[in-house]
C-alpha positions in Angstrom: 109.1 16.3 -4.2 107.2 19.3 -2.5 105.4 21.8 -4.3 105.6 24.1 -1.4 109.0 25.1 0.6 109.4 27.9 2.7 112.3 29.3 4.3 112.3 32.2 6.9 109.0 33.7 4.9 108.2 36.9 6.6 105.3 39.5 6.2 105.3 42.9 8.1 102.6 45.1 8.2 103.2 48.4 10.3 106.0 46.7 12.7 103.8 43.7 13.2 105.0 40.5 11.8 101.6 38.8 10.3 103.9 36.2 9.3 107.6 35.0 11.3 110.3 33.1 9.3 107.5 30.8 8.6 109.0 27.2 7.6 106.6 24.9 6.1 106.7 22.1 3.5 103.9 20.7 1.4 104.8 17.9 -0.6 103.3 16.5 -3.7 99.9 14.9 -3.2 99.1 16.6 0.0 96.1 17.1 1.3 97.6 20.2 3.8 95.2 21.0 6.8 96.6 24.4 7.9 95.4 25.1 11.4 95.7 28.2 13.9 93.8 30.9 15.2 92.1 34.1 13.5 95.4 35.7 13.3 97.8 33.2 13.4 99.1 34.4 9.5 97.5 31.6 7.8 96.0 33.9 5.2 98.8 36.1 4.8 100.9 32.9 4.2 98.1 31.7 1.2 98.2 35.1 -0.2 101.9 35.1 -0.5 101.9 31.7 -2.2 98.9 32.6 -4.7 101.0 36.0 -5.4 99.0 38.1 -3.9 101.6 39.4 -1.7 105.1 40.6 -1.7 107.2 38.5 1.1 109.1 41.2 3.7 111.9 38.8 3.8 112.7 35.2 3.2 110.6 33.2 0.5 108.6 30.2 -1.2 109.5 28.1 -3.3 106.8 26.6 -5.4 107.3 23.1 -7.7 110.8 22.7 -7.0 112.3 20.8 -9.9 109.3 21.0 -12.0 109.4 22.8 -15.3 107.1 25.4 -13.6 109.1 25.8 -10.7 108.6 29.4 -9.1 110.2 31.6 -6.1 108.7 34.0 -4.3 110.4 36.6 -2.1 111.0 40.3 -1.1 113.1 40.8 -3.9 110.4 41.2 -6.1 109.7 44.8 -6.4 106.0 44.8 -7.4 103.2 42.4 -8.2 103.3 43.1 -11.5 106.9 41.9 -12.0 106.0 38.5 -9.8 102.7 37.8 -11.1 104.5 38.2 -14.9 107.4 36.0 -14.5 105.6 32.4 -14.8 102.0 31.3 -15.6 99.9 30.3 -12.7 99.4 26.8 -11.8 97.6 27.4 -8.8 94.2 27.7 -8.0 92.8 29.9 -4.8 90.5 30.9 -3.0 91.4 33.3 -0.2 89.0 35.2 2.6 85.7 35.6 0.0 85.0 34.7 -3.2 85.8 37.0 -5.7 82.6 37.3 -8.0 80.6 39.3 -10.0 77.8 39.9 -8.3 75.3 40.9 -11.5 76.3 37.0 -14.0 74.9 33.9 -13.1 77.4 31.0 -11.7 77.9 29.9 -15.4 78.8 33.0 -16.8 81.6 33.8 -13.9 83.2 30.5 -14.3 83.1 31.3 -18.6 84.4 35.1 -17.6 87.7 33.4 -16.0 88.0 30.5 -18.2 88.0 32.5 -21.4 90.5 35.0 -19.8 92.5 32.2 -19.0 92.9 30.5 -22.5 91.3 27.7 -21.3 90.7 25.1 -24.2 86.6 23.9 -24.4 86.0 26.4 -21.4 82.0 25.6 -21.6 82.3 22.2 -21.0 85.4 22.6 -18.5 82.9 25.2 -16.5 79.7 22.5 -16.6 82.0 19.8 -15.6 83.3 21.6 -12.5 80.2 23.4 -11.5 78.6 20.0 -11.2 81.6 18.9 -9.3 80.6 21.2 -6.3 77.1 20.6 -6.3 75.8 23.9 -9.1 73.8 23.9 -11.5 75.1 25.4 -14.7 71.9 26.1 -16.3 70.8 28.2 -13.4 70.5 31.9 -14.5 69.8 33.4 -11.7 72.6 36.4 -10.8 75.0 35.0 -7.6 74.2 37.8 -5.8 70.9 36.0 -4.9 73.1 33.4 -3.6 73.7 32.0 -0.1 76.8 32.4 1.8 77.3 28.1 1.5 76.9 28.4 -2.2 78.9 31.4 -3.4 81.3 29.2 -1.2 81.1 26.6 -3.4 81.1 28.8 -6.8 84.2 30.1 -5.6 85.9 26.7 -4.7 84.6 26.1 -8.6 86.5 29.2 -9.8 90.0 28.2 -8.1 89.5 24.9 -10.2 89.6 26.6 -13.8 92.4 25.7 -15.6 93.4 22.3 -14.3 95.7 24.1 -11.4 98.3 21.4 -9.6 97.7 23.2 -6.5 94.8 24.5 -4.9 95.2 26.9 -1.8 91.5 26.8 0.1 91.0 29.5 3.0 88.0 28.5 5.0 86.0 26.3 2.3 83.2 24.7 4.2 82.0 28.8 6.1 78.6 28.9 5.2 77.6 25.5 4.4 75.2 23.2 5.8 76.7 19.5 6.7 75.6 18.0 3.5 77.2 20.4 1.2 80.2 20.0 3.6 80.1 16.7 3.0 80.0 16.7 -0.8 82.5 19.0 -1.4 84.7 17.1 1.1 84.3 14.2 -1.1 84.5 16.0 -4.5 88.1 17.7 -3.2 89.5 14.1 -1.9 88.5 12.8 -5.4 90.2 15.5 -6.9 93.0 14.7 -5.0 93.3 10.8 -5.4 92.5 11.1 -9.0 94.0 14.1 -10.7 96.8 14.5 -8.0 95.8 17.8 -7.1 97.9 18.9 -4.1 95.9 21.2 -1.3 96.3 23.6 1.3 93.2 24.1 3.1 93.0 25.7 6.4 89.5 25.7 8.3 88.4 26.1 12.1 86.3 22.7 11.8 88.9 20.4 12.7 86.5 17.4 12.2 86.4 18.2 8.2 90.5 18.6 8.2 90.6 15.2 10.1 88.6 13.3 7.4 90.6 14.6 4.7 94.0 15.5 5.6 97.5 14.0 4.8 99.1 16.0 6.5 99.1 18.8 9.2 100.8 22.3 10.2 100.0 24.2 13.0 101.1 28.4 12.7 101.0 30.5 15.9 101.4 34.1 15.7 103.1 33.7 12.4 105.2 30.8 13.1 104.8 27.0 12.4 104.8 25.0 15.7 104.8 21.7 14.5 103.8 19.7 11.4 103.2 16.2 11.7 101.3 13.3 9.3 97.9 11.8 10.0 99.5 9.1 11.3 101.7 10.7 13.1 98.6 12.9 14.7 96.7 9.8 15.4 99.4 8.1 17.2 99.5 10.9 19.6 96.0 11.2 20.2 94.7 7.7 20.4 94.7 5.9 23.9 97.6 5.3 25.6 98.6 3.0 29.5 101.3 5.3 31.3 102.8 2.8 33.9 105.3 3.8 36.2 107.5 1.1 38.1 110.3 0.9 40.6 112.6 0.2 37.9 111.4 2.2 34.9 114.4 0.8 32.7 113.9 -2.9 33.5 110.0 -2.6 33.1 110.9 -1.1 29.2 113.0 -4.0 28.4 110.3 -6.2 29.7 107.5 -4.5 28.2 109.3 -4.2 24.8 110.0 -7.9 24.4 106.5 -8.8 25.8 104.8 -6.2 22.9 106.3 -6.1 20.2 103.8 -4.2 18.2 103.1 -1.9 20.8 104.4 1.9 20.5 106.4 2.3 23.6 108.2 5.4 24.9 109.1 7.3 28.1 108.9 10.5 29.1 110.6 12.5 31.2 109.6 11.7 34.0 110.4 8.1 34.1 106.4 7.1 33.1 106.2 4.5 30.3 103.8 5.3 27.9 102.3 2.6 25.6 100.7 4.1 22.6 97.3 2.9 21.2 97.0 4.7 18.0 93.5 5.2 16.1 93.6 4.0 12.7 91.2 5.5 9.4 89.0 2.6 7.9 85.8 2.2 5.6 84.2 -1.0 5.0 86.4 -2.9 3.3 89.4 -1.2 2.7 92.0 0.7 4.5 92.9 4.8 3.9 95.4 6.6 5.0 94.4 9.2 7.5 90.6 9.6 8.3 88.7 9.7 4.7 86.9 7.4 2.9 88.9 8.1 -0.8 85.4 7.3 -2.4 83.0 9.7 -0.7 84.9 11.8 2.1 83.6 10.1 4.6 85.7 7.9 7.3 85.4 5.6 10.3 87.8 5.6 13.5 88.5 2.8 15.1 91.0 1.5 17.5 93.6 -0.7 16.5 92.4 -4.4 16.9 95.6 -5.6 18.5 96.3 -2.9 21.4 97.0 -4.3 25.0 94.8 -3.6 27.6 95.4 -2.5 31.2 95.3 -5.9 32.3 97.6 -7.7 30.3 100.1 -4.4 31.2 99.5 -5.3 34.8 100.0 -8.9 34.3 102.8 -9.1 32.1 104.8 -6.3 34.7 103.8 -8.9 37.5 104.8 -11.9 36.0 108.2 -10.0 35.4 108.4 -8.9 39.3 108.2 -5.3 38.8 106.5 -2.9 41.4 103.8 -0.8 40.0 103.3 2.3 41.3 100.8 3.8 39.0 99.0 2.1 36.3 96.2 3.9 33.9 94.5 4.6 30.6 94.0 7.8 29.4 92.7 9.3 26.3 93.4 12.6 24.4 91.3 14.3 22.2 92.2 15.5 18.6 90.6 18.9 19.2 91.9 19.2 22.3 95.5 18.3 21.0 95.2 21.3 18.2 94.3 23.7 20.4 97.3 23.0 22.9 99.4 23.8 20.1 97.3 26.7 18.9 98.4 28.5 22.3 94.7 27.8 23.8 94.0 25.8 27.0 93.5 22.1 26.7 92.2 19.8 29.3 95.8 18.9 30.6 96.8 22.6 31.2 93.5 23.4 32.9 93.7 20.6 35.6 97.2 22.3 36.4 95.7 25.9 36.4 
């Protein structure tokens, strides 16, 4: 079930598209780590889904078949009539923080909560400003605050009133790495425990990698690909490209002789056999790159992947010519930035 669905979702401002027949699906439980540029449309795109803005063409479709399901598109005439025609069940926060500069953390969290009809707001308020690292009895007016910790109070403020999803732009600008890595852990808790789905977009890919599900990359206002952390960590883990004299005899033998190995070819003719990095913590396995319990992960190669060697030796046993045999490595950054438009380390060798 997906709690977010777009189809051909389209923003114009003044002839420019911000946002091009976006298509992009977030399904329930995600952790979404929305990647591009400054300018790709990724804010645009949250701002759409938090109602903040009125779709040029196509829409969103938020919690399909849920009693709270929702659609946003251009045939809404105003704000007024979208934001009136269901109760939010989303929490945001988009571009800054939106505080009041003159009340302490407490009493912005209590301004919302109330306003909200939230049921025992103190406590609610206490609970959650603990869960991002404030202290509610601190009375000292936010506008004495740090970037890192208005940050923080405004990831606090999304979470009033129990949202099911929670649409973060940029969460970790202006914090140092332990903060980082506390609220990294507080939002994967959130996650595993309440079911909380997320869209968070952020330039440090490192924080996205130890945290996401899943991925989806926009370029000028279109999605390029979206792809699991599996999926992501196949591609970028190390791989042996072999090319032989018979490249379809050399798959057969190669398939029979490694089973578990992920085995394709490319266009070329070159057989590429996959090593993919897996996501562990001392004793016990998580999906992607995250530690459930703290935010924190470990990668490490899988255990069973073939070496160059054994390639070599299994292809000569089978009396295949070798042409070219080698190990080569790809970098997760290097990866998103490819398909960001930017210049990876492939394309630059080529240049």
């Amino acid at each position: 079930m997906n709690v977010i669905e777009t189809h051909g979702l389209t923003k114009v401002y003044g002839g420019r598209r911000a946002v091009d027949a976006l298509e992009m699906s977030v399904a329930q439980g995600d952790i979404y780590g929305f990647v591009g540029k400054n300018g790709a449309g990724k804010s645009t795109t949250m701002k759409m889904f938090a109602d903040l803005v009125i779709p040029t063409s196509g829409e969103a479709v938020l919690f399909r078949g849920m009693p709270h399901e929702k659609r946003i598109s251009a045939e809404h005439r105003s704000l007024r009539e979208l934001l009136s025609s269901e109760p939010s069940h989303i929490g945001a926060l988009i571009e800054t923080p939106g505080l009041v500069p003159g009340l302490s953390a407490l009493e912005n969290m209590m301004t919302k909560a109330i306003s909200m009809g939230v049921v025992r707001a103190r406590t609610q308020c206490g609970e959650l400003l603990d869960l991002v690292g404030l202290d509610a009895a601190d009375g000292r007016r936010v506008k004495g605050y740090s970037m890192g910790m208005k940050q923080r109070l405004g990831v606090a403020l999304a979470l009033v009133g129990s949202p099911d999803l929670l649409l973060l732009d940029e969460p970790f600008n202006g914090m140092d790495p332990e903060a980082t890595r506390d609220l990294r852990g507080a939002l994967a808790r959130l996650n595993e425990e309440r079911g909380v789905s997320m869209v968070i977009s952020s330039h440090v890919l490192d924080q996205l990698n130890r945290m996401a599900t899943r991925f989806g990359v926009i370029r000028d206002g279109s999605m390029v690909k979206e792809f699991s952390t599996e999926q992501l960590h196949a591609s970028c883990g190390s791989s042996i490209l072999v090319k032989t004299a018979d490249p379809a005899r050399a798959l057969v033998v190669l398939e029979e002789r490694l089973p578990d190995a992920t085995i394709h070819v490319e266009p070329d003719q070159a057989i590429v056999i996959s090593t993919a990095i897996h996501a562990q913590t001392p004793g016990s396995y998580e999906r992607g790159a995250i530690g459930r319990g703290d935010g924190r992960g470990v990668q490490t190669a899988a255990a069973a992947s073939p070496g160059v060697e054994e390639v070599s030796r299994i292809l000569h046993d089978a009396d295949q010519t070798v042409l070219e045999l080698s190990r080569r490595e790809r970098d997760i950054e290097d990866y998103f930035v490819e398909l960001m438009g930017g210049t990876g380390p492939e394309s630059r060798t080529k240049g």
